[in-house]
Each structure stands twice: as C-alpha cells, then as structure tokens.
N, C-alpha and C positions, 0 to 999 in steps of 0.2 A: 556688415550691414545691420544697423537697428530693427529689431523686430519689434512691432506696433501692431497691438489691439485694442480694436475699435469694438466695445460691444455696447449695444443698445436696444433700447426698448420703446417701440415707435406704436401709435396706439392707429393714426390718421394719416402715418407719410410724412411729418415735419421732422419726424427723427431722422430719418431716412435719409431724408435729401441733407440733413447735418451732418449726420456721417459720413454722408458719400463726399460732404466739403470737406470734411475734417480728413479723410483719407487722400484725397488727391494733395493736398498740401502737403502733410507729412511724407507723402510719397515725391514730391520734388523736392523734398529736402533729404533724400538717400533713404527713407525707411523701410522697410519690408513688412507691407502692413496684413492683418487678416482682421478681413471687415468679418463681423459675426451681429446676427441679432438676436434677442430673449425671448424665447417661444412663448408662444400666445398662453396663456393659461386658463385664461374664457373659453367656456361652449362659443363655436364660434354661432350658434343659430343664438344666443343672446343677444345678438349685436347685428342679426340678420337684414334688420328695418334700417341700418344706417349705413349708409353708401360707402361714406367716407374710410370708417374702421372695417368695412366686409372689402372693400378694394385694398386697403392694405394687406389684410393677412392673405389675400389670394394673392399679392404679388410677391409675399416672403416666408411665405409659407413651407417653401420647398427647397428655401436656400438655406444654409447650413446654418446649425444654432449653435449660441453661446456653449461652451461648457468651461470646466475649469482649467481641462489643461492648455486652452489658448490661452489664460492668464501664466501659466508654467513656464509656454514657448514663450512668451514676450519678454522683452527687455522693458517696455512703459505699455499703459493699458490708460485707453479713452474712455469713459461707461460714459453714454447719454441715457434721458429719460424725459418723458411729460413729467410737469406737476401735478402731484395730487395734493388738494387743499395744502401747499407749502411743503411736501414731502415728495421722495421717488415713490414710482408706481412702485405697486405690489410683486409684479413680477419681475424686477430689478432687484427689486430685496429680497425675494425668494431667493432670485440665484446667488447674491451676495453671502445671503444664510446658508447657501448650500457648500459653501468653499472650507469650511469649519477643517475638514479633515486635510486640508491642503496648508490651512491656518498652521494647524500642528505641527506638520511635519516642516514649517517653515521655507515652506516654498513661492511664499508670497510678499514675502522682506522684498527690501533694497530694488525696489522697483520703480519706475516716475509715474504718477498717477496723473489725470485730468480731467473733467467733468464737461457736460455740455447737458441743455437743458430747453424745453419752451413752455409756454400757455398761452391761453387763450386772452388773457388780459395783461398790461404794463405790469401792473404790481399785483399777479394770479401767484406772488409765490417762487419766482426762480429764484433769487437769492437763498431763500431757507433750502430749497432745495437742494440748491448745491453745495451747501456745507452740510448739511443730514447725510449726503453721499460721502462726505467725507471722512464721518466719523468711523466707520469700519474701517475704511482705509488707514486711519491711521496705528489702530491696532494691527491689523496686516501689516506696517513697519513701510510703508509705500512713502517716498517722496512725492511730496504736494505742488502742482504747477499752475498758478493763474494766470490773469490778465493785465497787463501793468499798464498805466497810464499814458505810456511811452507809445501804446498804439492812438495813436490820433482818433481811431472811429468809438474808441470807448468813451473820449472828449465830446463826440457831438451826436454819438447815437441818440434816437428821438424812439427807438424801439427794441431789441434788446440787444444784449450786452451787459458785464458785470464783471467785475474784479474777478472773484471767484470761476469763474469760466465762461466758454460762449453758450448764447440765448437767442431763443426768436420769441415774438410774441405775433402767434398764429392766426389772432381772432378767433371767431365762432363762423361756422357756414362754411363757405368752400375753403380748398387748402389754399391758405397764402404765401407769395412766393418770400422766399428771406429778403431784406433789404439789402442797400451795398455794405451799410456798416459791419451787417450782420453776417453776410458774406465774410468781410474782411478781417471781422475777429475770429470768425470759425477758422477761419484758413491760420490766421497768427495762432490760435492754440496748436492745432496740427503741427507746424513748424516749431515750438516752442517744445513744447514734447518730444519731437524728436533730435531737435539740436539740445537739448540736455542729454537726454539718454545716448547719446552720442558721447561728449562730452563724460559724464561718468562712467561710460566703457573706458575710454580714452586713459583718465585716472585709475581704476583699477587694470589695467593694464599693466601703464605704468610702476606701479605698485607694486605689481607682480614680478614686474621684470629687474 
C-alpha cells in the first residue's frame, strides 16, 4: 500500500477542509495516508480577537503535528498552505527549513511531491505560491505532480484551480465552502499522487527483481 502525506498549514479552516479532500481521494485510490498539520507558531492570544483563526487552532491544536519523519514514512508527500503576499506561510517554511538534517542524510530523494494552496482573492497569489513551495522540493530530489488539463474543472473553474496544483479562493469574512470545481481538482490531485507513487513502487520493484 502507498504511504501518503498530507501536511499542512491552515491559518482559518480552508486548509483543513483541503486536506481532509485531498486525503479521502487518495485514500480511494489504495493509499495509506497520514493527515499531519504545521503547529501554530503564533502566541495564540495574538489572534484572540478573531473567530475564525482562534476556532481553528482550538480544533487542531491537539491532533498530531507535522514532523520530519512522516515525510521518511511516506512514499509521496501533499504540503498545503495559505498565501502570504505570493509565498507559503512562515510556518510551512519553518518546517521545510527544519528538514536540512534529513536533506543530508538523503532521506528525502525519490519521492512524489504535490502542492495545494488558497487566498482570500482570484489572483491573491496561488500560483507563485505554489511553485515557491516547490523550489526546496526539488533540491530534496522529490518528483513534482500537477494539474493537467485533461481534468475538465481546471477548463471552466471561475475560482481556483491551477496547473501547478489544487486552490480555493476563500474570500474574506466567514469561511467559504470549496466550489465543485474545486472539490474536483482537490480530489484529482489526491488520486494523481497516489497513482504515481504507486506506479513508481511498481518500477522499482520491478527493477529489483
């Protein structure tokens, strides 16, 4: 069975509810997934005055956090994130910066990478985001997995979606729910990652044998 990790960095809930897309899809596609999120790294009384980010970290506060050796156990690894101004949050590249000693020992090669992302506006930034996430990745020696055209909702999404991987575009105010497009390309990445890393066991398998 493919081992799948999903970690991410949710600031208000829309990661959240991405990853929990992206993990039941790769999970009907045979994976063996471990959902992980990026611990808060904010005093959480900075953020006391706002509903939205103080109800998240109360509801994931006490489920188990990213660390490096779920990227170890994995066979392919999802990382989601908000935009910040065009880039991942800080505490997604914290932990990315934390993996250095894992870099070394080359524990983090030949693995299938994916990206997932949202903001508050159409064009707040996912795109740079998700190739900014990429760049460590590809010194980590990780195979890179997008969106191809061949999915129909990346054709007529009106909200997000992008080649480079799935997107929601959240607004501002209360949390908004994903659209279907957006449903449906989160789900096609989940599956897409996992039917390669499948697929590349399969080959070195082979190979071995």
């Amino acid at each position: 069975m493919t081992k799948l990790a999903i970690i991410y960095y949710s600031t208000t809930g829309h990661g959240t509810t991405m990853a929990k897309r992206v993990a039941a899809a790769a999970e009907s596609a045979g994976a063996e997934v471990r959902l992980r999120h990026v611990a808060e790294t904010h005093d959480p009384a900075s953020f006391a005055k706002n509903p939205a980010l103080t109800a998240n970290y109360e509801a994931t506060k006490d489920l188990p956090a990213a660390t490096g050796d779920d990227i170890v156990w994995a066979d392919a690894v999802i990382f989601g994130t908000p935009t910040r101004f065009g880039s991942p949050a800080a505490q997604l590249r914290t932990f990315i910066d934390s993996l250095g000693g894992l870099w070394a020992d080359g524990k983090l090669a030949d693995k299938v990478y994916a990206g997932f992302t949202s903001s508050n506006t159409l064009h707040g930034g996912q795109e740079t985001t998700l190739l900014s996430m990429m760049l460590p990745l590809l010194h980590h020696g990780m195979y890179l997995v997008g969106l191809p055209y061949t999915e129909r909702a990346l054709n007529e999404t009106q909200g997000g979606g992008t080649p480079y991987g799935a997107s929601h575009v959240c607004g501002a105010g209360a949390v908004t729910a994903l659209t279907d497009h957006e449903k449906a390309l989160a789900q096609a990445l989940g599956k897409r990652v996992a039917s390669l890393a499948v697929q590349l066991a399969s080959f070195a398998a082979g190979a071995r044998g």
